[in-house]
C-alpha positions as CSV (number, residue, x, y, z in Angstrom):
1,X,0.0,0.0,0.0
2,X,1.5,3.3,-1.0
3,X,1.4,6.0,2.1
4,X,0.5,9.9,0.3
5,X,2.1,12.8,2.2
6,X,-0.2,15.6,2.7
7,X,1.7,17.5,0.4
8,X,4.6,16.0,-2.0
9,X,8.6,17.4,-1.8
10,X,10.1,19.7,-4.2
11,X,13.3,19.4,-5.3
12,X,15.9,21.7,-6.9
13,X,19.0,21.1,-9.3
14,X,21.9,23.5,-8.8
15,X,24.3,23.6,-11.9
16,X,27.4,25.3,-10.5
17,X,30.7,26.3,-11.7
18,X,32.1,24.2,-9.8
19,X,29.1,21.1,-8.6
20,X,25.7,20.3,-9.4
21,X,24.0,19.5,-6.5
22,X,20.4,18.1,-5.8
23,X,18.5,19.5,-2.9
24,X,14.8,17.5,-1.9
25,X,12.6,19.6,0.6
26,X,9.9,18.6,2.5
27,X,7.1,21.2,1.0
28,X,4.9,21.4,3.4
29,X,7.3,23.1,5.6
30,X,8.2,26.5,6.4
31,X,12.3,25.8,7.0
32,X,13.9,24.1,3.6
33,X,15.0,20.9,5.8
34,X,16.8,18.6,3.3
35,X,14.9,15.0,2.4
36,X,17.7,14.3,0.1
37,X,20.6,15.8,-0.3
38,X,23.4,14.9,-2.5
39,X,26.7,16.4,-4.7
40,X,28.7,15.6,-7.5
41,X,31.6,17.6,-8.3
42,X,32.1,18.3,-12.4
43,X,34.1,21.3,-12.7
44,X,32.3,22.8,-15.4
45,X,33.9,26.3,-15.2
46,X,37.1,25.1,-15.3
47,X,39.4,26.3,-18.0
48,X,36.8,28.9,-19.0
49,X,38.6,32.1,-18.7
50,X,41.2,31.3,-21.3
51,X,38.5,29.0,-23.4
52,X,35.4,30.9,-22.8
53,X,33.6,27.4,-22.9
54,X,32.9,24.6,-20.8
55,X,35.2,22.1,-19.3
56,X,34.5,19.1,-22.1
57,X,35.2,16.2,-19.3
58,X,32.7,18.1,-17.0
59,X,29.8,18.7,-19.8
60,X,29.8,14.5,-20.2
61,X,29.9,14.5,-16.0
62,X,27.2,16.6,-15.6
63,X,25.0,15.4,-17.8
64,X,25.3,12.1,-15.8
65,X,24.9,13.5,-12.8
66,X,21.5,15.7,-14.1
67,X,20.0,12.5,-15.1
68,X,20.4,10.7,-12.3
69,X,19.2,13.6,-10.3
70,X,16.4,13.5,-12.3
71,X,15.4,10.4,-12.3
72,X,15.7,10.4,-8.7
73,X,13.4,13.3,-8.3
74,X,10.8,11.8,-10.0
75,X,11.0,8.4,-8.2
76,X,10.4,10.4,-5.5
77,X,7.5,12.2,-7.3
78,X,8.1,15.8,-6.3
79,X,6.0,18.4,-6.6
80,X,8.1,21.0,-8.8
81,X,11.5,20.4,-9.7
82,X,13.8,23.4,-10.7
83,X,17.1,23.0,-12.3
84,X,19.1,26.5,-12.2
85,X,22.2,27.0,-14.3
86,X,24.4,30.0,-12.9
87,X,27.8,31.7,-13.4
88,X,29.4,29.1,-15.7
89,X,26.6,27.8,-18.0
90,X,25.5,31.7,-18.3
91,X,28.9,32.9,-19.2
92,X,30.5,29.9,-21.5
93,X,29.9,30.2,-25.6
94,X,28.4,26.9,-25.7
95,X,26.6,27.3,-22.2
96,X,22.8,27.5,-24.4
97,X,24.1,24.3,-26.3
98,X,24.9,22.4,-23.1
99,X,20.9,23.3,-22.0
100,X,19.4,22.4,-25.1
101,X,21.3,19.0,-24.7
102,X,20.0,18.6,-21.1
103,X,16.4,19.4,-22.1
104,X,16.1,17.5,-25.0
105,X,17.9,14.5,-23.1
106,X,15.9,14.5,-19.8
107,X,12.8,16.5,-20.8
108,X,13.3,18.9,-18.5
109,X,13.7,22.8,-18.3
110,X,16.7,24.1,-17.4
111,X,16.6,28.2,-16.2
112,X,20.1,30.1,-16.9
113,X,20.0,32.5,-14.0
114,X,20.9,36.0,-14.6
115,X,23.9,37.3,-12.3
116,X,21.1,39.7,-11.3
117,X,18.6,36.8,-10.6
118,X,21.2,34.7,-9.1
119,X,22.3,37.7,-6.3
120,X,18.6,37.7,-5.5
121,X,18.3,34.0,-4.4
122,X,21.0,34.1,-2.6
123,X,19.7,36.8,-0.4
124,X,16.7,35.3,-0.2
125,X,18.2,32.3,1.2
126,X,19.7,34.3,4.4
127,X,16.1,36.0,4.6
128,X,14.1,32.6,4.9
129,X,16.8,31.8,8.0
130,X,17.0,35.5,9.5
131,X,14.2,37.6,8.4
132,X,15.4,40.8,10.1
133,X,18.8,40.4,8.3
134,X,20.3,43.9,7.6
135,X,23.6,44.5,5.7
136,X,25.3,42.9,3.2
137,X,25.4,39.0,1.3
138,X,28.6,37.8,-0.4
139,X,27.9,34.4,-2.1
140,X,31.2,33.2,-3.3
141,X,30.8,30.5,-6.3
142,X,33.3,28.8,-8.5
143,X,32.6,31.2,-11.4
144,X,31.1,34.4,-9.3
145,X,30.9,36.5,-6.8
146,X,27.6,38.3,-5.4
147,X,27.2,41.2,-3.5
148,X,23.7,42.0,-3.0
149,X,22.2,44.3,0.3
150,X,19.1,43.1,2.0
151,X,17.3,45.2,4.8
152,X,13.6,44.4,6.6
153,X,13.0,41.6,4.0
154,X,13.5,43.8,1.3
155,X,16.8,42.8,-1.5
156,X,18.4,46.3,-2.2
157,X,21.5,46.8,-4.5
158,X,23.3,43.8,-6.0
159,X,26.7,42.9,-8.2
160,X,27.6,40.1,-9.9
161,X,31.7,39.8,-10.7
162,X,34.3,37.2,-12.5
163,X,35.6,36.3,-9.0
164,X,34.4,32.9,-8.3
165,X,36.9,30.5,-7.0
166,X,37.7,28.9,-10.2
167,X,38.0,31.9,-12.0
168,X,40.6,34.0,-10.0
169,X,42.9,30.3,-9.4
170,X,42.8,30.7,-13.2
171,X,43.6,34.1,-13.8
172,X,46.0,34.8,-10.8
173,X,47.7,31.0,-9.7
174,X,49.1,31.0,-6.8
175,X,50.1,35.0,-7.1
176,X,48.7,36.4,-4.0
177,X,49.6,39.8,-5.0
178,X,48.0,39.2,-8.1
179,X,45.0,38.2,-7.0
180,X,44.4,41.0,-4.7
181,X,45.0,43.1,-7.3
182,X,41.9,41.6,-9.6
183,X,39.8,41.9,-6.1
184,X,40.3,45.4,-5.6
185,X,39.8,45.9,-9.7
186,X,36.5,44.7,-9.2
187,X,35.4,45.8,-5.4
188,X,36.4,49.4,-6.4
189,X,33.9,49.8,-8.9
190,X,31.3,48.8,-6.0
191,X,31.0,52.3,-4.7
192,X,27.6,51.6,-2.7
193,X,30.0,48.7,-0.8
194,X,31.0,51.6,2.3
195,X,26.7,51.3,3.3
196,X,27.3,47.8,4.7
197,X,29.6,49.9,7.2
198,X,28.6,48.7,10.8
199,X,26.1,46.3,9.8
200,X,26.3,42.7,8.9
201,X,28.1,40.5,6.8
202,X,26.7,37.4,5.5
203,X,29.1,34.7,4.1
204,X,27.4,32.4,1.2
205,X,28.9,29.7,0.1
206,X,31.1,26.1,0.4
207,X,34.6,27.9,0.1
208,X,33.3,29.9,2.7
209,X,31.7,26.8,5.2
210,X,35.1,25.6,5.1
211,X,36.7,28.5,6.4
212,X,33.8,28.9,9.2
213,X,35.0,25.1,10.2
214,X,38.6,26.7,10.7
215,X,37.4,29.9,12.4
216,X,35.7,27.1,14.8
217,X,38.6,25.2,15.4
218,X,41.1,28.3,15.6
219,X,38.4,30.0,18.4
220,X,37.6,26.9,20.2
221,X,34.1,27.8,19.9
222,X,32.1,25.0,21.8
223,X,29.1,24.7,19.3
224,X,30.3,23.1,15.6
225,X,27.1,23.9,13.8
226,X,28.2,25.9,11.0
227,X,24.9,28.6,10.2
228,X,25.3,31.7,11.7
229,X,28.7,31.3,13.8
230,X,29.4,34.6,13.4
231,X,32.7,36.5,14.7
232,X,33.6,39.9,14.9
233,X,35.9,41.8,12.3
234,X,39.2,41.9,14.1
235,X,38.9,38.5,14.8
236,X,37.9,37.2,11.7
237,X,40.6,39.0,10.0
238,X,43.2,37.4,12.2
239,X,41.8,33.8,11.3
240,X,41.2,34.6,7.7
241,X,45.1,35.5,7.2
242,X,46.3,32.6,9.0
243,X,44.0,31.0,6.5
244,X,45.4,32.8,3.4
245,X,49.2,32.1,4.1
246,X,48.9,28.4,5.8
247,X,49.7,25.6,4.6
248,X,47.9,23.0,3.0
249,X,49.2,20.0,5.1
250,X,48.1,21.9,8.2
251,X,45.0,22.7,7.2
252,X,43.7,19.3,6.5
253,X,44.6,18.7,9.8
254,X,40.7,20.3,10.6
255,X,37.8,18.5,11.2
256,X,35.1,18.5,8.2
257,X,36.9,20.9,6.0
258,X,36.8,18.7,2.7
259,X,40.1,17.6,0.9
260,X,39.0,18.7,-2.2
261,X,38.2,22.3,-0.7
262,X,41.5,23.1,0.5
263,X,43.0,24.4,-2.8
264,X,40.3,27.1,-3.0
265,X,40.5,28.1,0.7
266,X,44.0,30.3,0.3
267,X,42.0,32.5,-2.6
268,X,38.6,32.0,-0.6
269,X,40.3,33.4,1.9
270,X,42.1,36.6,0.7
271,X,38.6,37.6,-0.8
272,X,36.9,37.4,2.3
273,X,39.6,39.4,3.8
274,X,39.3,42.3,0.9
275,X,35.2,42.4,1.6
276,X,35.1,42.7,5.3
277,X,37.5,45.8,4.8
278,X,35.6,47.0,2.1
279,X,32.2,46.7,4.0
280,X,33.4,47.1,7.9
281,X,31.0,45.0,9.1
282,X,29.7,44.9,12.8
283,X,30.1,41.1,12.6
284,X,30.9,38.3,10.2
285,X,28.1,36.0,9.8
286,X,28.1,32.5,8.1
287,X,25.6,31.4,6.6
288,X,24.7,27.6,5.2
289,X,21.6,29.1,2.8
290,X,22.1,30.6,0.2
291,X,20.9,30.5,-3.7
292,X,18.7,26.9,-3.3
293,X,17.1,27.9,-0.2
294,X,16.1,31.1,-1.5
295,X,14.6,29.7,-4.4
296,X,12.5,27.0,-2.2
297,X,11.8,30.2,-0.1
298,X,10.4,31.9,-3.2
299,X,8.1,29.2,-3.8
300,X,6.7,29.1,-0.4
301,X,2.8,29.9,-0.1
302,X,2.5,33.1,1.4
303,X,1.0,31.8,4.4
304,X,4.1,29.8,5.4
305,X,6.4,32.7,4.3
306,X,5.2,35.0,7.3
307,X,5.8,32.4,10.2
308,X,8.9,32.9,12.0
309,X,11.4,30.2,10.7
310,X,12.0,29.0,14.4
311,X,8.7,29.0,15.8
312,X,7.6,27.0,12.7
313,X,10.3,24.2,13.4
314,X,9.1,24.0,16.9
315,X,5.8,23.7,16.4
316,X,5.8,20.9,13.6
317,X,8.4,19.4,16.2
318,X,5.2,19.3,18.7
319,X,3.0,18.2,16.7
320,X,4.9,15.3,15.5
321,X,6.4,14.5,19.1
322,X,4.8,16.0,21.9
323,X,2.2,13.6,24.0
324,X,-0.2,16.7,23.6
325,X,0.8,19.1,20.7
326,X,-1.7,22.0,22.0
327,X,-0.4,22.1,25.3
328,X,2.8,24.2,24.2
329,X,0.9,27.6,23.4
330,X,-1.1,27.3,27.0
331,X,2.2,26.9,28.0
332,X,3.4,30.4,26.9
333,X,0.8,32.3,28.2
334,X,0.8,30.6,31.7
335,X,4.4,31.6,32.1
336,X,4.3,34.6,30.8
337,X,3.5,36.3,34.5
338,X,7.1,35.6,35.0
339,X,8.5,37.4,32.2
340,X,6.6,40.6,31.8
341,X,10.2,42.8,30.9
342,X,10.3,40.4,27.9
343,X,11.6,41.4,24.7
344,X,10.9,40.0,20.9
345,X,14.0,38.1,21.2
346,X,13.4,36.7,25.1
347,X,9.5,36.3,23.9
348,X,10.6,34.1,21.0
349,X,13.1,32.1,22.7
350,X,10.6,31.5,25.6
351,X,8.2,30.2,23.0
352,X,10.0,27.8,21.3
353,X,10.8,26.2,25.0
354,X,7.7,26.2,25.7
355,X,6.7,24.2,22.5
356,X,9.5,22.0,22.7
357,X,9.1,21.1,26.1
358,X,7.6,17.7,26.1
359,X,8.9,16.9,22.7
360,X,11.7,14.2,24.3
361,X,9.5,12.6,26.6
362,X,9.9,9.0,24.7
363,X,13.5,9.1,25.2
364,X,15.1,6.9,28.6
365,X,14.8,8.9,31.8
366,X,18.2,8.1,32.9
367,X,19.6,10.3,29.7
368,X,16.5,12.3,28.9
369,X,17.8,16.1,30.1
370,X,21.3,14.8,28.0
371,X,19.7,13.9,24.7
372,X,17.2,16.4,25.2
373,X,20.3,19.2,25.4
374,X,22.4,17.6,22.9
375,X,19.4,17.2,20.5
376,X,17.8,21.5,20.8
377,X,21.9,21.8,19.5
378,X,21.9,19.8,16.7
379,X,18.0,20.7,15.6
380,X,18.0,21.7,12.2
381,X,16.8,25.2,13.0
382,X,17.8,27.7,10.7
383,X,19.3,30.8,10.8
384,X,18.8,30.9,15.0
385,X,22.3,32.4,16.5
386,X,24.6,30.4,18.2
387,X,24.1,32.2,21.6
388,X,19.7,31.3,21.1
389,X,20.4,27.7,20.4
390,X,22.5,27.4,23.8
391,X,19.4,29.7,25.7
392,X,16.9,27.4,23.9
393,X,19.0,23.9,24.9
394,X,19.9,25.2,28.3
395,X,16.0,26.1,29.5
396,X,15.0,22.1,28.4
397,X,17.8,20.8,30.1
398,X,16.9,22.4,33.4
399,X,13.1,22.1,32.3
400,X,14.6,17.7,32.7
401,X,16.5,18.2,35.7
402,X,19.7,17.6,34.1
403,X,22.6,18.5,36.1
404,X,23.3,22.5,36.0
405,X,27.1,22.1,36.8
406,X,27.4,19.1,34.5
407,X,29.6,19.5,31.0
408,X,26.2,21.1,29.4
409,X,25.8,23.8,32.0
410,X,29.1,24.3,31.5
411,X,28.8,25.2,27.7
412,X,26.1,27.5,28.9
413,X,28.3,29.3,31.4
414,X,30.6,30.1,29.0
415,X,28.2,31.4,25.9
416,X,25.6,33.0,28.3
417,X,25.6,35.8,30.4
418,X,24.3,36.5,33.9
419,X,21.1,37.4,33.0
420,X,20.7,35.2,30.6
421,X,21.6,31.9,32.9
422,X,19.1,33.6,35.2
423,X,16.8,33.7,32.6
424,X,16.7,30.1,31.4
425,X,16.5,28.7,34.5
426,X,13.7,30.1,35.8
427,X,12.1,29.5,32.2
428,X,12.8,25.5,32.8
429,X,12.0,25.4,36.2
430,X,9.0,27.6,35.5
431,X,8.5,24.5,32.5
432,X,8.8,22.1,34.7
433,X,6.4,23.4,37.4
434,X,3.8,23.9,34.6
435,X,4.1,19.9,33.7
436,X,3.7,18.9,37.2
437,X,1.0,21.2,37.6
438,X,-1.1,20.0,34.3
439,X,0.2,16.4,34.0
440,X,1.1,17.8,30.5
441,X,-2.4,17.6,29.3
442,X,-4.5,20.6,27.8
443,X,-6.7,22.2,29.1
444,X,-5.8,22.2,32.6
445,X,-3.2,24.6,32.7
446,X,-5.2,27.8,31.9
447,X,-7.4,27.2,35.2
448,X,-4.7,27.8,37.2
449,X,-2.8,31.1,37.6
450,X,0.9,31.4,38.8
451,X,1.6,35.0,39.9
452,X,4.8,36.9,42.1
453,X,3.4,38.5,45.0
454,X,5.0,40.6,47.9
455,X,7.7,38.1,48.1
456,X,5.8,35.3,47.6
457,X,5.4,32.6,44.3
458,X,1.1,32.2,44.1
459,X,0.0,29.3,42.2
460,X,-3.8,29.4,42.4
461,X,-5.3,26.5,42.0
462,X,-9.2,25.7,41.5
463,X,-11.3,23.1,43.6
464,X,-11.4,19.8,42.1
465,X,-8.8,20.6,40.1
466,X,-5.8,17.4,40.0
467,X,-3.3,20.0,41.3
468,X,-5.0,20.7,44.5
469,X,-3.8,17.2,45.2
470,X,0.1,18.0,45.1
471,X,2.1,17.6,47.7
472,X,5.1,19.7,48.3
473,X,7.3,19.4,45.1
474,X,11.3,20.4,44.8
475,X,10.2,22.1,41.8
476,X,8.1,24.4,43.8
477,X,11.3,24.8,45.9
478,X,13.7,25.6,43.2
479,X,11.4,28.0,41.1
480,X,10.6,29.9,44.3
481,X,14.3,30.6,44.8
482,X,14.8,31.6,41.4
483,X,12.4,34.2,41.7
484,X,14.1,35.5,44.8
485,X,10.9,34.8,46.4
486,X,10.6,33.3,50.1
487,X,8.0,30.9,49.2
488,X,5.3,29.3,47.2
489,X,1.9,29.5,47.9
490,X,-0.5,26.9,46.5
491,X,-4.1,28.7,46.8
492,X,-6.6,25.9,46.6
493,X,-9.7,27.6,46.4
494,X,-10.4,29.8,49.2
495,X,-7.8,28.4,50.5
496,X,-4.1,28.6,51.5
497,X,-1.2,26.7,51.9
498,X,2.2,28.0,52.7
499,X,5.3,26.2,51.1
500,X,9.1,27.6,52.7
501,X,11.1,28.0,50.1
């Protein structure tokens, strides 16, 4: 028996200068989380500078690897497929022969992206992960380069230049002076280039991933995920030299930077260095999305376009995990007595807690708070700093009763500040309260009221209601002193009851 999905994935071919890469989405979804996701590496652009056409070896690869991408994408009957050409295929004299041959061959379409259109999607891409992104996207290719400006979901000024990865190992070798010398060519005629000045930086593209993995490693930053690490300019600069002058053998000696990127890294990395001087960022921001995700992003119903990426991912989370999905919005509006100095960012954060707070309760008590920490890290959110994911995996931990001074906590301690510890505790004990409280089931929750009085924690409490029945809980202990408050008081009804703190 054949099992329908409520809505069938889409897919999208990317024919690069450099790879052609398939990318399967769920499309029902609001975040572009990968079903399949696979690579081949043809080199089409290389040689074309001195040629001006395609690589002949990597026109016969790549139209292997577009067939079996195709065929793949409609085994796995997708909605829409999109295959987009860029840099190479638009620039090379037999680029429109090579998509004729495709078309014919696969019966497919193939769209050559304009440097224009390709800027564009790329921006897009950071937008569907960061909506609020403001300043500039550089989306380094193996053929191109593009600079395009985005501010309150709106794409600005863009540029498209010969300074793919490829392109500049072929016009400049290994002449660093040289090179620098085509970059500044090209960046100087980018007069608007000065407005990203104390704004962000947003860093598209593989070359790029690869350097993030070393700026990791060089930093001994203690979360590996790669989207929006982000480091400040002096500090960026610093790693990105070391970059630009090491040597290969040391570099391989990083973990997940890929052999076959390590040529492209010296040249990867000069550019970089030439844009965040150009630009003077407020911070350097890495970014994993880019052209694919902003075409997927593009296609989204407008419906799913205005939820927030991370409180989308949540909720589907609940609803596929949680013992009672519903429960997590009651959840946010019961705690919200607790917070009333919250701001969008704290509101968010407290949110997507409060949603993902029962979504690990299959997993082995002995481990639970553990694998529930390790797993809010790894989540496939997408574009949620590195500082929110720690907030986010900290509150659930303590929302288990995982062990605050334990290796995790640690990893808190040193990403978080003060307040912000503060803050997540008393946002997983408050959690945790609320389970005990409601048994996790709906509905009961909103009967009850939990307010901060005159030094005292007040959880109201209605005749008949399961609660009334609790006996003196640590959590009422723990959440108490986190509010600085001397006790808890569990109002059954008319009645009082004092719990000491």
């Amino acid at each position: 028996m054949k099992i329908r999905r409520k809505q069938e994935p889409v897919g999208i071919i990317d024919i690069g200068s450099n790879s052609i890469r398939l990318c399967v989405y769920d499309g029902a979804a609001r975040v572009p989380v990968p079903l399949f996701n696979e690579k081949a590496v043809c080199a089409l652009g290389l040689g074309l500078g001195k040629t001006g056409r395609l690589n002949a070896e990597g026109v016969e690869q790549a139209m292997a690897a577009v067939g079996r991408f195709v065929a793949l994408s409609r085994a796995m009957e997708v909605e829409w497929l999109d295959i987009l050409a860029t840099a190479a295929v638009r620039d090379a004299s037999d680029g429109a022969e090579f998509v004729r041959r495709l078309e014919a061959t696969y019966d497919v379409e193939v769209k050559v992206l304009s440097g224009g259109q390709e800027a564009r999607l790329a921006a897009m891409g950071v937008m569907c992960g960061i909506p609020d992104a403001d300043g500039v996207v550089a989306d380094l290719g193996g053929g191109s380069l593009e600079l395009v400006t985005i501010k309150g979901g709106d794409v600005g000024k863009h540029v498209t230049m010969p300074l793919g990865v490829l392109r500049m190992a072929e016009a400049a070798g290994d002449d660093r002076d040289k090179a620098s010398e085509l970059i500044e060519k090209h960046l100087k005629k980018v007069k608007w280039l000065a407005g990203g000045k104390g704004r962000a930086l947003y860093a598209v593209g593989g070359a790029w991933r690869a350097i993030a993995r070393i700026c990791i490693s060089q930093t001994h930053h203690p979360l590996t995920v790669l989207d929006t690490f982000s480091l400040e300019p002096r500090e960026a600069l610093r790693i990105i030299d070391l970059v630009a002058t090491q040597s290969r053998k040391s570099m391989e000696k990083v973990p997940g930077v890929s052999k076959k990127r390590l040529a492209a890294l010296p040249l990867a990395a000069l550019l970089l260095d030439h844009i965040i001087r150009a630009t003077a960022p407020s911070r350097l921001v890495f970014s994993i999305y880019g052209m694919r995700e902003g075409q997927f992003f593009k296609r989204l119903p407008e419906r799913l376009k205005v939820q927030d990426p991370l409180i989308s991912v949540c909720r589907n989370l609940a609803l596929m995990n949680a013992r009672f999905p519903e429960h997590g919005d009651e959840l946010m509006s019961w705690t919200g007595a607790l917070f009333p100095e919250d701001g969008p960012r704290e509101s968010k954060l407290r949110h997507a807690a409060c949603l993902a707070s029962d979504i690990f309760w299959n997993e082995h008590p002995d481990y639970r708070a553990e694998q529930a920490f390790l797993k809010v890290l790894r989540l496939p959110f997408m574009g949620v700093p590195h500082r929110d994911r720690v907030a986010l995996a900290y509150t659930i931990l303590v929302r288990y009763q995982g062990a605050e001074d334990g290796p995790h906590g640690e990893m808190a301690v040193q990403m978080l500040d003060e307040a912000e510890l503060r803050r997540c505790r008393l946002a997983g004990l408050a959690l945790r309260l609320a389970h005990t409280v409601s048994g996790g089931a709906p509905n009961l929750l909103k009967q009850t009221r939990l307010i901060a009085d005159k030094g005292e924690l007040v959880l109201e409490v209605p005749p008949g209601h399961p609660a009334a029945l609790l006996e003196n809980d640590r959590t009422f202990d723990r959440l108490a002193r986190a509010m600085d408050c001397e006790r808890l008081v569990l109002r059954r009804g008319n009645a009082a009851r004092g719990i000491e703190a």
